[in-house]
C-alpha positions as CSV (number, residue, x, y, z in Angstrom):
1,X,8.8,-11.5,2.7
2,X,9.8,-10.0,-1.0
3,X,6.4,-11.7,-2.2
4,X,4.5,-9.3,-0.3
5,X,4.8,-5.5,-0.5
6,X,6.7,-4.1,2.5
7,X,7.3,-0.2,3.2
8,X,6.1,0.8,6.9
9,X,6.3,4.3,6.2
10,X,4.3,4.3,3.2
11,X,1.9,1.5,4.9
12,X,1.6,4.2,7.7
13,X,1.0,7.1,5.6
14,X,-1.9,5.4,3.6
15,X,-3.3,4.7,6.8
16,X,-3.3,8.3,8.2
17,X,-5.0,9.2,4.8
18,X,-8.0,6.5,5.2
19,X,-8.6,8.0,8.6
20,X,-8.3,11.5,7.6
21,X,-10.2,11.4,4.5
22,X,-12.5,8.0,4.9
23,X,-13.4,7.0,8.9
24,X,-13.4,10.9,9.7
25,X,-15.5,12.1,6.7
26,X,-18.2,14.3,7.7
27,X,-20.4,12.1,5.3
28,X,-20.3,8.8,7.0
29,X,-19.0,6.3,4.7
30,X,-21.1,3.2,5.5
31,X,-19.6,1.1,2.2
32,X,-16.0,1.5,1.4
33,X,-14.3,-0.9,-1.1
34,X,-10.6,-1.1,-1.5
35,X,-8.5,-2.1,-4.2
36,X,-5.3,-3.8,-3.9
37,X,-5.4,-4.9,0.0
38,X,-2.4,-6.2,0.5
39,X,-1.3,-7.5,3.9
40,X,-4.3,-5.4,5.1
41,X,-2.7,-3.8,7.7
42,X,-3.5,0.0,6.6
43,X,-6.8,-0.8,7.2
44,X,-6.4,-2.5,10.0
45,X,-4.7,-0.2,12.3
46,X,-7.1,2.4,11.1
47,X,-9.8,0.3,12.2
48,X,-8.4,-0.3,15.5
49,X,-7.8,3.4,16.2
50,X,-11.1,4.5,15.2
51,X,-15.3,4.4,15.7
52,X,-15.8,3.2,12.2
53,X,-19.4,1.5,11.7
54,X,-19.3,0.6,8.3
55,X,-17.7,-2.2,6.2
56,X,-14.9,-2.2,4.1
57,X,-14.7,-5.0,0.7
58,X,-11.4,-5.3,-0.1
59,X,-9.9,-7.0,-3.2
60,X,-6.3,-8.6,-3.3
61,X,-5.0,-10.2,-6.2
62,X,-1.6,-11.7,-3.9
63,X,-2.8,-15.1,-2.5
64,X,0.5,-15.1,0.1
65,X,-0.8,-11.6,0.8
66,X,-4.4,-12.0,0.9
67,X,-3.8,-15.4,3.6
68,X,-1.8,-12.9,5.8
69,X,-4.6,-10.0,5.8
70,X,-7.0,-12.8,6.7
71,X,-5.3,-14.2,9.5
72,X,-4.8,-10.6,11.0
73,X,-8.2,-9.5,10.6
74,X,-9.6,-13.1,12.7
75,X,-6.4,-12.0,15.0
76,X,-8.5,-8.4,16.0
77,X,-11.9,-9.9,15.3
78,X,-12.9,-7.3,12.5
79,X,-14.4,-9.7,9.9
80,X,-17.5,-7.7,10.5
81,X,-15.9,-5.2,9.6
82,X,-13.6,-5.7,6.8
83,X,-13.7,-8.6,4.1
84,X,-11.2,-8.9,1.5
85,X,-11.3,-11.7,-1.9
86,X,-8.8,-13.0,-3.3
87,X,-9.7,-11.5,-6.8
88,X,-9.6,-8.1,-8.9
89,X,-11.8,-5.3,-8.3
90,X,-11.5,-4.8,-12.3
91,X,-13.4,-8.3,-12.4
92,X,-15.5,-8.4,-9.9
93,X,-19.4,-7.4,-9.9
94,X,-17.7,-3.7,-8.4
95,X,-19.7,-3.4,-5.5
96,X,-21.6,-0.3,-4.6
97,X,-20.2,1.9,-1.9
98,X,-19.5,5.6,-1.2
99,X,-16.1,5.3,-1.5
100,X,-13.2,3.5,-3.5
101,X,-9.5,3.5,-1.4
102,X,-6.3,2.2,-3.0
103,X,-3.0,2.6,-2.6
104,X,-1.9,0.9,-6.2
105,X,0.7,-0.4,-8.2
106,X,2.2,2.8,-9.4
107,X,6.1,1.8,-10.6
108,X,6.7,2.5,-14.3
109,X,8.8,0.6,-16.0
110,X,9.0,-0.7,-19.9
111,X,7.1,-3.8,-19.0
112,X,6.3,-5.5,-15.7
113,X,9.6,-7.9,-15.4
114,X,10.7,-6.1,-12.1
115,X,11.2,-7.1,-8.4
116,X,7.6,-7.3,-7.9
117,X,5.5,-7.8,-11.0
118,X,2.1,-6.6,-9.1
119,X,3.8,-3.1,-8.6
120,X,3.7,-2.4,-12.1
121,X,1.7,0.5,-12.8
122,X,2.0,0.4,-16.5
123,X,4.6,2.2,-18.6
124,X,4.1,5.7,-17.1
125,X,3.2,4.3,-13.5
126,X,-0.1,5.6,-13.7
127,X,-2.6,3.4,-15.5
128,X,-3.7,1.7,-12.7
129,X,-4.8,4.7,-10.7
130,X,-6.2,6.4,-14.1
131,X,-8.4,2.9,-14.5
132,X,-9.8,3.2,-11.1
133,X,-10.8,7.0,-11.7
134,X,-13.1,5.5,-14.6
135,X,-15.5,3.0,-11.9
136,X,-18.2,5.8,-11.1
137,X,-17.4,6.0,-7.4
138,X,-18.6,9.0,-6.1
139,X,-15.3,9.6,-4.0
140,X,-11.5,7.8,-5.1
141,X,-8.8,7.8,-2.7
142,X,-5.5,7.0,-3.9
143,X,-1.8,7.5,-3.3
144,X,-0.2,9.5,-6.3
145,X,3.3,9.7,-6.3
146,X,5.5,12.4,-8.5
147,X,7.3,9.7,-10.3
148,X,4.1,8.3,-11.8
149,X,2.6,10.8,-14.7
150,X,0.5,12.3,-11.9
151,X,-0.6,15.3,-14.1
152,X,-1.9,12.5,-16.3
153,X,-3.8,11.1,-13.1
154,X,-5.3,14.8,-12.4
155,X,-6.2,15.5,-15.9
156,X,-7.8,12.0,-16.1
157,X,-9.8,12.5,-12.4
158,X,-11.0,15.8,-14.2
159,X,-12.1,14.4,-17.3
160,X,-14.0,11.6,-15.3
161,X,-16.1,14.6,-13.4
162,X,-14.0,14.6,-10.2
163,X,-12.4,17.7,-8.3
164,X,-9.4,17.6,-5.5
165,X,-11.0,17.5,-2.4
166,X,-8.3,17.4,-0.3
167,X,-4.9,16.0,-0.4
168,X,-1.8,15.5,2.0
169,X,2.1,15.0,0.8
170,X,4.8,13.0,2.5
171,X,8.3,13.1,0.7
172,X,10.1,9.4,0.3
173,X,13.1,8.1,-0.4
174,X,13.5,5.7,-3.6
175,X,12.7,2.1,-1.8
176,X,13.7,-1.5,-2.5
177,X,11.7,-1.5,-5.0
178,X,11.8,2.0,-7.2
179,X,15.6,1.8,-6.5
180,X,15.4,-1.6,-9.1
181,X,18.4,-0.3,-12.1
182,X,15.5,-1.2,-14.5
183,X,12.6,1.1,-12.8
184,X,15.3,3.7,-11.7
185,X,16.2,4.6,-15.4
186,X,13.2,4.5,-16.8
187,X,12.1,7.1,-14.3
188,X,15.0,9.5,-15.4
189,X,14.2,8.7,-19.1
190,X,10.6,9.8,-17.8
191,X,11.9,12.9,-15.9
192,X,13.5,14.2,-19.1
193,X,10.2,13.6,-20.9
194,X,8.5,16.2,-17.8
195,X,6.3,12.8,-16.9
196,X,8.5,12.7,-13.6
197,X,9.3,14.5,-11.0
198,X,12.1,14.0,-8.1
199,X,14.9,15.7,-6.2
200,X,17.9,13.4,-5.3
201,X,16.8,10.7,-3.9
202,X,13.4,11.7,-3.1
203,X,10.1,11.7,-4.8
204,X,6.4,13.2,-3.3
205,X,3.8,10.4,-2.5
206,X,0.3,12.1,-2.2
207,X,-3.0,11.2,-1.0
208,X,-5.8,12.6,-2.2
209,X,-9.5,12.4,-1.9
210,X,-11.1,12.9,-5.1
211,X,-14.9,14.1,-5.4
212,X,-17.3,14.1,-7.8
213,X,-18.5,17.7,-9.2
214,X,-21.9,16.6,-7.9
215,X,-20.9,17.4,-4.7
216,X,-19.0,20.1,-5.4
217,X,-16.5,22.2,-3.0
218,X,-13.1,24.1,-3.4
219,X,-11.0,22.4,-6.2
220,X,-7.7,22.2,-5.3
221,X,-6.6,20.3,-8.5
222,X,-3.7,23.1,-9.1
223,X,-2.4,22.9,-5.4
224,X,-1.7,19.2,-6.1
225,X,-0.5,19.5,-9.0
226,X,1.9,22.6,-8.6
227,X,3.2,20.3,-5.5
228,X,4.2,17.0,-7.4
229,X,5.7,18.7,-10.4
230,X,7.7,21.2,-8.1
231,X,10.4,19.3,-6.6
């Protein structure tokens, strides 16, 4: 359905990442909240494949979208366990929790008359993901891809009193949707500008678990970075 995001392998990946860095967290997340749901799959299959005790409020701005996740979450009876509205996080009461997951809009285009209007991530791809680093959760994870400003999106995390806790990489091909003439060009005009950064026909998609300095560790802000801008 073109009215509802579809990439397995990046569906997958952002679910390996909410296992690795949320469900597996030596702190015990008991309050996650999630922006940008989707078909909620991510966080179901991560649900089903792990112990997780705590609750997951999800926000999902796609009604078709936001009726599918719905229906699958009464399919594995884990309404206890995850509850998405159909609203924005950015205007909601921004419930508390330990930790904020996304995986959001992050194509950049001139303006967002493209394929799929709720994948625009603002002209550089990144405003979206800089605008969640600003909500005062005390951990952010988000995918980052290399296409996106993501120096912008470290410097911003840096600014806002976060460090790079850890972070993994999967490299992509250009999709149905970053493959649109319209997004596709104004990712090489961004290349050219150094705001960009692909081989070919692939670009790095990272997810990273950001912290904030008051619970400081190793920073590996320049790992991330030398990765995403190194293609």
């Amino acid at each position: 359905m073109k009215e509802i995001f579809y990439c397995p392998e990046e569906s997958n990946f952002y679910s390996n990442c909410l296992e690795n860095f949320v469900f597996r967290n030596r702190h015990n997340f008991k309050h996650v909240v999630e922006f940008g749901s989707g078909d909620g799959i991510p966080v179901i299959y991560s649900l089903l494949r792990n112990q997780f005790t705590g609750l997951i409020h999800g926000f999902e701005l796609n009604t078709a979208a936001w009726k599918v996740a719905n229906l699958t979450i009464d399919e594995y009876s884990l309404s206890d366990k995850y509850v998405i509205d159909n609203s924005s996080l950015f205007e909601s009461n921004q419930p508390q929790a330990e930790c904020l997951v996304a995986n959001p809009p992050y194509l950049p285009a001139p303006d967002n008359d493209i394929y799929m209007p709720l994948l625009f991530g603002g002209y550089d791809g990144a405003t979206i993901t800089n605008q969640l680093l600003t909500l005062g959760y005390d951990n952010v994870v988000v995918l980052i891809s290399s296409y996106s400003n993501p120096v912008s999106t470290i410097e911003c995390a840096k600014n806002n009193g976060y460090y790079v806790n850890n972070f993994t990489v999967l490299p992509l091909e250009f999709g149905y949707y970053s493959s649109e003439p319209k997004v596709k060009n104004h990712i090489k005009e961004m290349r050219s500008n150094k705001m960009a950064f692909y081989s070919g026909n692939y670009y790095f998609l990272a997810g990273v678990l950001f912290t904030n300095y008051q619970h400081s560790s190793v920073d590996l802000s320049k790992e991330l970075s030398q990765v995403l801008t190194g293609l």
